[in-house]
C-alpha positions as CSV (number, residue, x, y, z in Angstrom):
1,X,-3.3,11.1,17.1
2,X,-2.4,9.1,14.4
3,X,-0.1,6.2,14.2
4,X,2.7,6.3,11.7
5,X,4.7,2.4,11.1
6,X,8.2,2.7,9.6
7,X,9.8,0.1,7.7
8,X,12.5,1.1,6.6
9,X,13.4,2.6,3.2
10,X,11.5,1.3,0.5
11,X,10.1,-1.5,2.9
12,X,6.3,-2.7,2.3
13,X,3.7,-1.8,5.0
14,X,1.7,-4.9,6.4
15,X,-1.4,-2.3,4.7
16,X,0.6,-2.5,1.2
17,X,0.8,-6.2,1.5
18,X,-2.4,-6.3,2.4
19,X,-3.5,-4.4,-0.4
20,X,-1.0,-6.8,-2.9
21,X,-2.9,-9.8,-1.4
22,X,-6.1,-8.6,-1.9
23,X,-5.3,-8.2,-5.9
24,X,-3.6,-11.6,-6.6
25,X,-6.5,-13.0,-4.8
26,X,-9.9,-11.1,-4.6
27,X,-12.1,-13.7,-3.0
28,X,-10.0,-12.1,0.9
29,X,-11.3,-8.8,-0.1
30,X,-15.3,-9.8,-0.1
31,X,-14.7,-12.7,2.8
32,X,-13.5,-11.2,6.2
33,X,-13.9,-14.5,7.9
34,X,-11.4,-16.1,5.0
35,X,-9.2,-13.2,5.4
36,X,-8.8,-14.0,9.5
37,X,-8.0,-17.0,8.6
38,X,-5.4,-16.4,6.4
39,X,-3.5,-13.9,8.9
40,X,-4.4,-16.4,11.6
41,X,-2.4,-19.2,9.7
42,X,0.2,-15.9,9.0
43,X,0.5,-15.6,12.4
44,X,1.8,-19.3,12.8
45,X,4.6,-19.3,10.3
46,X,6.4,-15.8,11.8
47,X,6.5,-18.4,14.6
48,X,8.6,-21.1,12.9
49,X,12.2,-20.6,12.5
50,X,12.7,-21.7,9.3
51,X,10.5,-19.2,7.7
52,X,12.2,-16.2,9.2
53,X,14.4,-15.9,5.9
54,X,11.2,-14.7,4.3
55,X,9.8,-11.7,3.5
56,X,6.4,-10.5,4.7
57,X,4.9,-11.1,1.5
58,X,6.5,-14.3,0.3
59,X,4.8,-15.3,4.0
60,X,1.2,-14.3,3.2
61,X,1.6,-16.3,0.5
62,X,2.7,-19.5,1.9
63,X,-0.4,-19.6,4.5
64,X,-2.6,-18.6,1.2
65,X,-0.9,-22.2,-0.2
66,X,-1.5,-23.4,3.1
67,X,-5.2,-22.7,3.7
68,X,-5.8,-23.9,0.1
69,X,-5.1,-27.4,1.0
């Protein structure tokens, strides 16, 4: 069975994301530990209010910023 997510029309798939992260920034493609950590920090901000104006993307960035430091 497989699992289909919808997003709505035209809407990015957390795998598209993904895939748009892993091409601004290579380094998450070779390092799955650095990855884990960025979702893990992605993971915090969908939990703080005043980041739920953003999109998914615009997110993954900010915890990129945010591990940086």
């Amino acid at each position: 069975m497989k699992t289909i997510l919808i997003t709505g029309i035209g809407g990015l798939t957390p795998r598209s994301i993904a895939t748009i992260i892993r091409k601004k920034h290579p380094d998450y493609k070779q390092d799955y530990l650095k990855e884990k950590i960025l979702f893990a920090e992605f993971n915090k901000l969908l939990k703080q209010e005043k980041y739920l104006n953003l999109s998914l993307s615009e997110l993954l960035e900010i915890a990129h910023t945010n591990i940086q430091q």
